[in-house]
Each structure stands twice: as C-alpha cells, then as structure tokens.
KEKE-3310 file (N, C-alpha, C; in steps of 0.2 Angstrom, whole numbers, plus 5000, padded with zeros to 4 digits):
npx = (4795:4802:4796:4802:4815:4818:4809:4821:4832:4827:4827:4842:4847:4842:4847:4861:4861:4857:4869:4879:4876:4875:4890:4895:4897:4909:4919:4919:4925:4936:4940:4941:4952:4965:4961:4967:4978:4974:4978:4991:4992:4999:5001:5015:5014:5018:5030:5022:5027:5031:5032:5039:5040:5049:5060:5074:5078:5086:5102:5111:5124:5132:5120:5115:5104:5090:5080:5065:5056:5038:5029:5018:5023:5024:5035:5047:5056:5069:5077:5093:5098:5112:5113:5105:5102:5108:5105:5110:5105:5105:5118:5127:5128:5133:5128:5133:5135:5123:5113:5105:5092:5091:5085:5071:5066:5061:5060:5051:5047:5036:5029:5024:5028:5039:5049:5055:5070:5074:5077:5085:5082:5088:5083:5088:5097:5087:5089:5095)
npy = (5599:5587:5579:5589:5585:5572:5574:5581:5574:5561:5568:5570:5557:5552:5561:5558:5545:5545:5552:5544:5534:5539:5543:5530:5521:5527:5524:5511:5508:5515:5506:5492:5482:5483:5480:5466:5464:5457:5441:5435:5423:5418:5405:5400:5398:5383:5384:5378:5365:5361:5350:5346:5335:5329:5329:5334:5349:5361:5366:5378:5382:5395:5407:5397:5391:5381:5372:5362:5349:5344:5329:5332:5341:5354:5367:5373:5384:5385:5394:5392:5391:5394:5385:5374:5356:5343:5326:5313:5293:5294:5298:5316:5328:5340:5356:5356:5342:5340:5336:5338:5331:5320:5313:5320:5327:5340:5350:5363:5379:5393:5404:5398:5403:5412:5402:5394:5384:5370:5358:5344:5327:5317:5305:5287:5280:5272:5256:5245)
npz = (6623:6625:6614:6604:6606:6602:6587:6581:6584:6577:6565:6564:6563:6552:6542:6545:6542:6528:6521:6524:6517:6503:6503:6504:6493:6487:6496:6497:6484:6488:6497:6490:6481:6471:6456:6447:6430:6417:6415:6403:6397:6385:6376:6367:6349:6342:6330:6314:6305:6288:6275:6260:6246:6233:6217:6213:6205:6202:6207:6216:6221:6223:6227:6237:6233:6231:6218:6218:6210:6214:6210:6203:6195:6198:6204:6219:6224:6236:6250:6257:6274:6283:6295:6291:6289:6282:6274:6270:6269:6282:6285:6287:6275:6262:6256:6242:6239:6236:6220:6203:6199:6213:6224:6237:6252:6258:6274:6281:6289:6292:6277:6260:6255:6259:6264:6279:6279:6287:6287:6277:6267:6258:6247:6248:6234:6220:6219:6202)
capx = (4802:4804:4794:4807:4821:4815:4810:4828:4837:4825:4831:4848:4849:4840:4853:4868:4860:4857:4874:4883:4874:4878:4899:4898:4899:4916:4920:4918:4930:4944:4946:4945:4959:4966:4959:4973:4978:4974:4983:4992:4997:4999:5007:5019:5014:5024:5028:5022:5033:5029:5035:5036:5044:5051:5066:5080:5078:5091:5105:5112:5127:5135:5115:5112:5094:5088:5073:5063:5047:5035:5024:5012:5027:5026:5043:5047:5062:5070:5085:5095:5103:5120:5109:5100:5102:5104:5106:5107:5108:5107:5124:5124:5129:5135:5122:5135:5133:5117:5114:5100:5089:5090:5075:5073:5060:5061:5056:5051:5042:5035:5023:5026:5031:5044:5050:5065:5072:5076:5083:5084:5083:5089:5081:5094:5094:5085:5096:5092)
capy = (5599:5581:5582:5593:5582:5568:5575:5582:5565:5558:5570:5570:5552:5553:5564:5554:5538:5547:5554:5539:5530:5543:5540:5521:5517:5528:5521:5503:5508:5515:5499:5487:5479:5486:5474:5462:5465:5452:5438:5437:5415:5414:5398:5402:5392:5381:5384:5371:5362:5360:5347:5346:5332:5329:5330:5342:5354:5365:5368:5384:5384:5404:5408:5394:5389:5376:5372:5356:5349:5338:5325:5336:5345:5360:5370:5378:5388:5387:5398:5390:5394:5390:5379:5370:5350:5340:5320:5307:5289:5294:5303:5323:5329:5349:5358:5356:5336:5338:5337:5337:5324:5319:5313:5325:5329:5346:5352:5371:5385:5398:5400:5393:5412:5413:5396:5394:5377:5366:5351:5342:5321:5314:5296:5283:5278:5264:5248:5243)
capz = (6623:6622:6606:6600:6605:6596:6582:6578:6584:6570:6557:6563:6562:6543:6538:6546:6535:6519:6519:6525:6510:6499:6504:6504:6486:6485:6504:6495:6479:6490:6501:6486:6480:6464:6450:6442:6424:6413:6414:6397:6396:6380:6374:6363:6345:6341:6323:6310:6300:6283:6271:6250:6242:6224:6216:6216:6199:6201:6216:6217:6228:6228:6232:6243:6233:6227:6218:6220:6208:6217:6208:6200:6190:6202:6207:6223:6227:6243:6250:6264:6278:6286:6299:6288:6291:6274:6276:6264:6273:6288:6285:6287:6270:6261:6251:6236:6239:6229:6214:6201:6201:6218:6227:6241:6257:6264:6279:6281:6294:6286:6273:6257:6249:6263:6270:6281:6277:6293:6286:6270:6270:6252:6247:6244:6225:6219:6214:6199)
cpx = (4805:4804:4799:4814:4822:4814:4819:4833:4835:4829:4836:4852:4847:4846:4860:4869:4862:4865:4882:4881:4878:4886:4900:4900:4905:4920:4923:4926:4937:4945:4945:4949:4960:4963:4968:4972:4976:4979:4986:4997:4997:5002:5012:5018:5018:5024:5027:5026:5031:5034:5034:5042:5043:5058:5070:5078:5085:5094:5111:5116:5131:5129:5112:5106:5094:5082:5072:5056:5047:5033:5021:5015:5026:5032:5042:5055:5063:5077:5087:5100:5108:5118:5106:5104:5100:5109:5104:5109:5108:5113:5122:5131:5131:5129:5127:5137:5127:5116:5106:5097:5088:5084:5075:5066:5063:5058:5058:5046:5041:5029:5027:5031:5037:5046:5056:5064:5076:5079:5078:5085:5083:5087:5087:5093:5092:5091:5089:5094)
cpy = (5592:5579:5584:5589:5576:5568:5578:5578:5561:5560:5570:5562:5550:5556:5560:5548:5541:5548:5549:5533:5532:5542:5533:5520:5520:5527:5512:5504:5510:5509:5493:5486:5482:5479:5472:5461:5457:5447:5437:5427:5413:5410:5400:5396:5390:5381:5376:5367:5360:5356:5347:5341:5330:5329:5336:5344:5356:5365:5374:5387:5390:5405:5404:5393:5385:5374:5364:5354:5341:5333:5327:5340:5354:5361:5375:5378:5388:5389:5394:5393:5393:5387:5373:5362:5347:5332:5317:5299:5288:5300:5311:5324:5335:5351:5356:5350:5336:5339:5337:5331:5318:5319:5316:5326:5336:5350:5361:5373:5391:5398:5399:5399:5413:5408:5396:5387:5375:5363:5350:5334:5321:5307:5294:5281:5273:5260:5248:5236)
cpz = (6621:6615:6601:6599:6599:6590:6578:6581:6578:6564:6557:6562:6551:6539:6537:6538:6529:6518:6520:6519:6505:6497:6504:6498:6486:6490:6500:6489:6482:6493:6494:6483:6473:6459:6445:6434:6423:6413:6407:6396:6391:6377:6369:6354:6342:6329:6318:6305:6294:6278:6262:6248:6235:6224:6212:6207:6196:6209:6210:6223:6229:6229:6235:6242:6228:6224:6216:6215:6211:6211:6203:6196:6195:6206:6213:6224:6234:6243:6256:6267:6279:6291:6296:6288:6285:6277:6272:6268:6278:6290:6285:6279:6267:6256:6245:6235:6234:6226:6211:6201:6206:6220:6234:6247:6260:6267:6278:6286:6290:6281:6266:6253:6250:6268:6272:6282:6284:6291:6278:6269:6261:6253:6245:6237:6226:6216:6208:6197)
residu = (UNK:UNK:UNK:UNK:UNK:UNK:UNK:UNK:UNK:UNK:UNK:UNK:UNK:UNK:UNK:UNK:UNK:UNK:UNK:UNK:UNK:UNK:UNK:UNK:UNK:UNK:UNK:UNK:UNK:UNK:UNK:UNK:UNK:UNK:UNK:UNK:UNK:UNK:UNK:UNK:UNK:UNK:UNK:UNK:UNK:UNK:UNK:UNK:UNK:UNK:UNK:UNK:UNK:UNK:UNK:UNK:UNK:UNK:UNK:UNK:UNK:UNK:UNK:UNK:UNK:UNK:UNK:UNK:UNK:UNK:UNK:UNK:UNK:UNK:UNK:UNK:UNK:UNK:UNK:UNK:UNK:UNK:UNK:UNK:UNK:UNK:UNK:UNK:UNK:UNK:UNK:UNK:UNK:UNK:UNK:UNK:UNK:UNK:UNK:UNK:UNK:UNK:UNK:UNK:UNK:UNK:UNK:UNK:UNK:UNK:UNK:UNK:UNK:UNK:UNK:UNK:UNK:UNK:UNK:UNK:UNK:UNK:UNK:UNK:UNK:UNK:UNK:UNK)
# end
C-alpha cells in the first residue's frame, strides 16, 4: 500500500510539474509589462537654406517674380512672398526697389524647381 502511495504522489507530482510548465510561458506573457511603442524622437530638420547669386534679369512686380543669372550666364525664376526680406545697405527695401541689373544674393528653402525666397540682400554699387 505504501508502494502505491508513492507511486501516485510520484505521478501526481509529475503531472503537477508538466502541467505547470506547460502554463508558465502564458503565465510569464500575462504578468509582463505591455511593451512601449517605439519611441518616435525625431528632430525635426532643419531646412537648408540655399543661396544663388547674380544679377537681377528681370523683376516682375504684379507676379512678384524675379529672375536672377548667376556668373555662368544661368537664369533662375523666383516667385516671392509677402514675407520675403529684401535689404540693400543694410536698409529693408520693396521688391519694386529693384531693378535690372542689380547685383543680388538670394536666399531660398526648397529645391531649386520650387524655392520659397526668404530674404534678398542687394550689393551696394561699385564707385567708380
């Protein structure tokens, strides 16, 4: 009888185990902590500012555009805002201040197909 006791303490301990193995791993998943999303810290880039200097081509003050050839006889169109920042001197200036031939720096974000115009710096004239 003892025999018998033993032997089914055994296997009821066997069983216990297996079966409590068996439930841990989904025992383990419900007490862990929910997993945190991704954090998402992405800097924000700062846009680049792109410059093209030359002089003024064309202004075009009922569409607000003005076209500019650098150095190398290449023209770029730009449209401007009512933001846009134009300074000859230091002074702040109206887009219908300048004129052809004007020597000219302007800043842009954007690419070159589609730049938004920040500011516009006019060189002083040369004395002669």
């Amino acid at each position: 009888m003892r025999r018998t006791i033993v032997c089914l303490a055994a296997v009821l301990m066997g069983s216990a185990l297996g079966f409590a193995q068996q439930q841990e791993p989904s025992a383990k998943a419900q007490v862990q902590p929910a997993s945190k999303p991704a954090a998402t810290k992405t800097k924000a880039a700062k846009p680049k500012i792109s410059k093209y200097t030359g002089t003024v081509d064309s202004v075009d003050a009922a569409a607000n555009k003005l076209s500019v050839k650098n150095a190398k006889g290449s023209v770029k169109e730009f449209t401007l805002g009512a933001d846009v920042k134009i300074t000859k001197g230091g002074k702040l200036i109206t887009f219908g201040e300048l004129a052809a031939g004007d020597r000219v720096t302007v800043s842009y974000e954007g690419t070159a197909d589609a730049p938004e115009v920040k500011s516009i710096v006019v060189a002083k004239a040369k004395k002669k």
